[in-house]
KOLDO-500898 format. One record per residue: residue number from 1; residue in three letters; x, y, z of N, C-alpha, C, O in turn. Coordinates in steps of 0.1 Angstrom, whole numbers, m for minus. Layout:
// KOLDO-500898
(NUM, "ALA", (X, Y, Z), (X, Y, Z), (X, Y, Z), (X, Y, Z))
...
This chain:
// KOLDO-500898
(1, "UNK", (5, m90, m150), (7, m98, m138), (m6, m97, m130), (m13, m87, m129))
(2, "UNK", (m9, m107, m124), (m21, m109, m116), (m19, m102, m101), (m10, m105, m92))
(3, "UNK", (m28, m95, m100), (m26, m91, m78), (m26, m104, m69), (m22, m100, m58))
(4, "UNK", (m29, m113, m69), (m23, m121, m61), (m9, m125, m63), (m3, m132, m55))
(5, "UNK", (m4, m121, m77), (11, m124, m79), (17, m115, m70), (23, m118, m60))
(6, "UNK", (12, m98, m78), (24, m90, m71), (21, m88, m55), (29, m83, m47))
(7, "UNK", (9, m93, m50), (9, m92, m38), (21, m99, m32), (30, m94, m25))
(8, "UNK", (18, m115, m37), (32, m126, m28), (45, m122, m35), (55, m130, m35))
(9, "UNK", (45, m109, m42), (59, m107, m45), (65, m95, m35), (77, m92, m33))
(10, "UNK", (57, m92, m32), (57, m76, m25), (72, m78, m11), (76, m70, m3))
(11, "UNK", (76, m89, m13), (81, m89, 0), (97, m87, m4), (107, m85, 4))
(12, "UNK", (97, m90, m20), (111, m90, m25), (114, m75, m29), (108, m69, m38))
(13, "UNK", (128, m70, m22), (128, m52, m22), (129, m51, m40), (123, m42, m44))
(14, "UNK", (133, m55, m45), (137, m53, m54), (122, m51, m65), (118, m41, m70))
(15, "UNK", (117, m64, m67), (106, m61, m70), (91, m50, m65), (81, m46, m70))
(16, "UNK", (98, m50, m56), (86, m42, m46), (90, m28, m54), (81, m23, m61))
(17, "UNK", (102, m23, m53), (107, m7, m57), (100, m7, m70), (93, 3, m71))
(18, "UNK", (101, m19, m82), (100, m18, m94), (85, m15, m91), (81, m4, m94))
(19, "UNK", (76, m24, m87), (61, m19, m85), (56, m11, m83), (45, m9, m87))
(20, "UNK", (64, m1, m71), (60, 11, m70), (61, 16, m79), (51, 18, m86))
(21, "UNK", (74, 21, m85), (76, 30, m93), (65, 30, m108), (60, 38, m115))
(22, "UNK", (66, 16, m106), (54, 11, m122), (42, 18, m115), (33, 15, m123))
(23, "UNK", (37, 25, m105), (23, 30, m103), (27, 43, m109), (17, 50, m112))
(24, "UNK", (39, 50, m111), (41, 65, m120), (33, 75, m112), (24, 81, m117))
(25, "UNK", (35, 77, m100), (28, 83, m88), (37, 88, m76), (37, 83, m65))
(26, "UNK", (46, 101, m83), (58, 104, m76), (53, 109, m65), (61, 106, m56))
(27, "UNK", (44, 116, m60), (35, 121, m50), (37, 111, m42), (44, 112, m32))
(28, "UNK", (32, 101, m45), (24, 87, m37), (38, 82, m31), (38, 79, m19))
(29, "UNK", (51, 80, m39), (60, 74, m35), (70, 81, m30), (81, 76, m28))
(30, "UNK", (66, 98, m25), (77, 105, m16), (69, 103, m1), (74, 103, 11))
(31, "UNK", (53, 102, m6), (48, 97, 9), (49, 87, 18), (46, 85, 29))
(32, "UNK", (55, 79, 8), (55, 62, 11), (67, 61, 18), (69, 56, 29))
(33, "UNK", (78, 69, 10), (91, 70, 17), (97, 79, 30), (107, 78, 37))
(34, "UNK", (86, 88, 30), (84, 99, 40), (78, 92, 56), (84, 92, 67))
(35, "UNK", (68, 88, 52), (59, 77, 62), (70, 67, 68), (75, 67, 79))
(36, "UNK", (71, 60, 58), (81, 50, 62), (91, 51, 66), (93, 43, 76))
(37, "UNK", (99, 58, 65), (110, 63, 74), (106, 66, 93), (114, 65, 102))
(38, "UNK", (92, 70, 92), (89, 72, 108), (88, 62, 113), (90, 62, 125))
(39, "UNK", (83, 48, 107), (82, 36, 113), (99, 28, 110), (100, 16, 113))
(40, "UNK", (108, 32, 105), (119, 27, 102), (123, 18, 91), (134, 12, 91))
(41, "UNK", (111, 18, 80), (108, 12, 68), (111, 15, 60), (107, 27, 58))
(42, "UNK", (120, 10, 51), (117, 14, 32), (106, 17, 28), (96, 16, 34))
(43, "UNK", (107, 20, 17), (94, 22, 13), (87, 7, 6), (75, 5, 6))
(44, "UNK", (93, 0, 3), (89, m18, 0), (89, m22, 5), (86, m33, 2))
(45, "UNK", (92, m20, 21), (88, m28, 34), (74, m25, 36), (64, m33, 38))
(46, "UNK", (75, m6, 37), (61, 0, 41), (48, m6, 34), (38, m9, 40))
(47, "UNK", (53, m7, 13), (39, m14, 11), (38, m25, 15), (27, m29, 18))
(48, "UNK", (51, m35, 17), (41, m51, 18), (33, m48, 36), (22, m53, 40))
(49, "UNK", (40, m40, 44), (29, m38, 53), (17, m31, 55), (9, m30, 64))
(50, "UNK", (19, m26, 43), (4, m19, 44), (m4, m25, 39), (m14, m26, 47))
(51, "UNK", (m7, m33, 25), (m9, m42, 23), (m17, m53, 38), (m28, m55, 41))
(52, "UNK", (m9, m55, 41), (m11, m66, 58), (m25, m60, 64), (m35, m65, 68))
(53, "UNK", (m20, m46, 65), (m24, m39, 80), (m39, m33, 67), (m47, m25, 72))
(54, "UNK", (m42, m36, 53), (m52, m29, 51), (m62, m47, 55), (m72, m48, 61))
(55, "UNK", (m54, m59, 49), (m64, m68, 48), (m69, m73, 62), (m81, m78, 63))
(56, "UNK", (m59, m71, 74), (m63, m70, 88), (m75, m59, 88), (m87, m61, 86))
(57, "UNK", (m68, m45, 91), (m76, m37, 95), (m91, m29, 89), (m98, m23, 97))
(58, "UNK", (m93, m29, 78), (m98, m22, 69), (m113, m26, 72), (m117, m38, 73))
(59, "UNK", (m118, m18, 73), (m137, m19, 74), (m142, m24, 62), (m135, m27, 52))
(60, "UNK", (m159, m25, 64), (m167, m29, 56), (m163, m16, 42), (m158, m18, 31))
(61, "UNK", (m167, m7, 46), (m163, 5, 38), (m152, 7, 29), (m153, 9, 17))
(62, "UNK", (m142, 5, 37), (m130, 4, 30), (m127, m9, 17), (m119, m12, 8))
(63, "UNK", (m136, m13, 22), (m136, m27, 7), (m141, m25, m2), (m137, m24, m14))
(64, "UNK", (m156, m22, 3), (m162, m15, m8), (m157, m3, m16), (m162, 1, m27))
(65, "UNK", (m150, 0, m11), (m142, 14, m20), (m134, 9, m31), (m132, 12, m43))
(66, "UNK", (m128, m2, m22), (m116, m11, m30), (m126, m19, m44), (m120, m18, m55))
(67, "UNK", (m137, m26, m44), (m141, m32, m49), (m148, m20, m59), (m153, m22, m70))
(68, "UNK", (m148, m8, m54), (m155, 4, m61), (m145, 4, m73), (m147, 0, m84))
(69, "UNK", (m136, 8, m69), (m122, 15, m76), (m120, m2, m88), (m116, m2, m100))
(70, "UNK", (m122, m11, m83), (m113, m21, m91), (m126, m23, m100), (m122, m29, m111))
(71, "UNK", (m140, m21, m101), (m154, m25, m113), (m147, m11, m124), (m147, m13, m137))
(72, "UNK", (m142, m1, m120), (m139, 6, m131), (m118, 8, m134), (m113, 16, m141))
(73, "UNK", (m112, m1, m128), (m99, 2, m134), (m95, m9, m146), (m102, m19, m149))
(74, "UNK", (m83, m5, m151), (m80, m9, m162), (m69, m15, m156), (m64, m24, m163))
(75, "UNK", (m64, m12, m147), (m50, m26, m143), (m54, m25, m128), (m52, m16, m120))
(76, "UNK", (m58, m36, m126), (m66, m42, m108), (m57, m42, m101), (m59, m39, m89))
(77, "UNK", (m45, m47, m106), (m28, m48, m95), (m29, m32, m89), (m33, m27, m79))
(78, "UNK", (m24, m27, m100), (m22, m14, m97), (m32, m2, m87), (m28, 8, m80))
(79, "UNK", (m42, m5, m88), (m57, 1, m84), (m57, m5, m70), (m59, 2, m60))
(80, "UNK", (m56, m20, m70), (m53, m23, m56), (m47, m16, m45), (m51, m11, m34))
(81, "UNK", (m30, m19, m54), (m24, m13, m43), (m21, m2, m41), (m15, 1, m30))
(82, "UNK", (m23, 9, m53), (m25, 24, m48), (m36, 27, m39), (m36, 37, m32))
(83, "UNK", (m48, 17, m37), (m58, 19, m28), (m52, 19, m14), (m52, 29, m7))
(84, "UNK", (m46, 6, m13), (m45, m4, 3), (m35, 8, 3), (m38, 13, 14))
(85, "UNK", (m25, 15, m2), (m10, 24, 2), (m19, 36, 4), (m15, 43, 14))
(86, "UNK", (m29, 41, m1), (m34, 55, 4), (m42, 52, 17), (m43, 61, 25))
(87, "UNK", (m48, 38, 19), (m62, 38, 33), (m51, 40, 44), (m52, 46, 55))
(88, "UNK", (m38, 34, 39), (m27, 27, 51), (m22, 40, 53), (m23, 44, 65))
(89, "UNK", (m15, 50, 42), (m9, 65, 44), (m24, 77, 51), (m23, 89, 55))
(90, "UNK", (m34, 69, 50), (m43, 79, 57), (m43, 74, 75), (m48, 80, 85))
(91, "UNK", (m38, 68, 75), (m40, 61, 88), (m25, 65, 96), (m24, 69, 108))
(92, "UNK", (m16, 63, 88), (m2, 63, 94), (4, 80, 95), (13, 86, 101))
(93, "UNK", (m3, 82, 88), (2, 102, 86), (8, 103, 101), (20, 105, 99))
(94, "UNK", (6, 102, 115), (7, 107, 128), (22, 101, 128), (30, 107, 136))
(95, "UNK", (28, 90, 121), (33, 85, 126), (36, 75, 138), (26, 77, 145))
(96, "UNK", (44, 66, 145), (47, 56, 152), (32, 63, 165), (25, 54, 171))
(97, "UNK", (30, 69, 167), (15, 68, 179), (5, 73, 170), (m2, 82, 173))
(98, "UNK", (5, 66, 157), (m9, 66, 151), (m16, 49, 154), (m13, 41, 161))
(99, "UNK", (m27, 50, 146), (m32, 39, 153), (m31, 22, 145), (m37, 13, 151))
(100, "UNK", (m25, 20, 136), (m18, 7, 130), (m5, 6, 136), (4, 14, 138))
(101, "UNK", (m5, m8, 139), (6, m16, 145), (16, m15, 131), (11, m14, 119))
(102, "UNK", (28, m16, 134), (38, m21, 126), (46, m31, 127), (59, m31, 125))
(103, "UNK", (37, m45, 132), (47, m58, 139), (53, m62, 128), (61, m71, 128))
């Protein structure tokens, strides 16, 4: 599947759950669910917003990392959005008075 697929799919829970889980990154997805829960989210809510809040907020740096990570991965979907879910879980750790909106 292409990342602009699973991106415009990201919004459907069902699918969303399946994609996480397809990243096989149980770590990644008790944080997602741990996090999310402070802002009042699923965890398939949380990525399609993080997602949002990395292509809004994310610096020059932060792309380049992204564009770093994706010249050497073997599945780009995946690489993506374990990226955009860790810049977003680096950001959100504080919870609801951390500094990303969650509109």
């Amino acid at each position: 599947m292409f990342l602009g697929q699973v991106l415009d799919r990201l919004g459907d829970e069902t699918f969303a759950t399946e994609t996480l889980l397809g990243l096989d990154d149980l770590p990644l997805m008790v944080e997602i669910e741990t996090v999310g829960q402070a802002f009042g989210e699923s965890a398939s809510d949380y990525a399609v917003h993080a997602v949002g809040r990395f292509t809004a907020l994310a610096g020059d740096e932060d792309w380049l990392g992204l564009m770093t990570a994706l010249e050497r991965a073997d599945d780009s979907a995946a690489t993506c959005l374990r990226h955009m879910l860790h810049w977003s879980l680096r950001h959100d750790r504080g919870g609801p008075s951390g500094c990303c909106s969650h509109d």
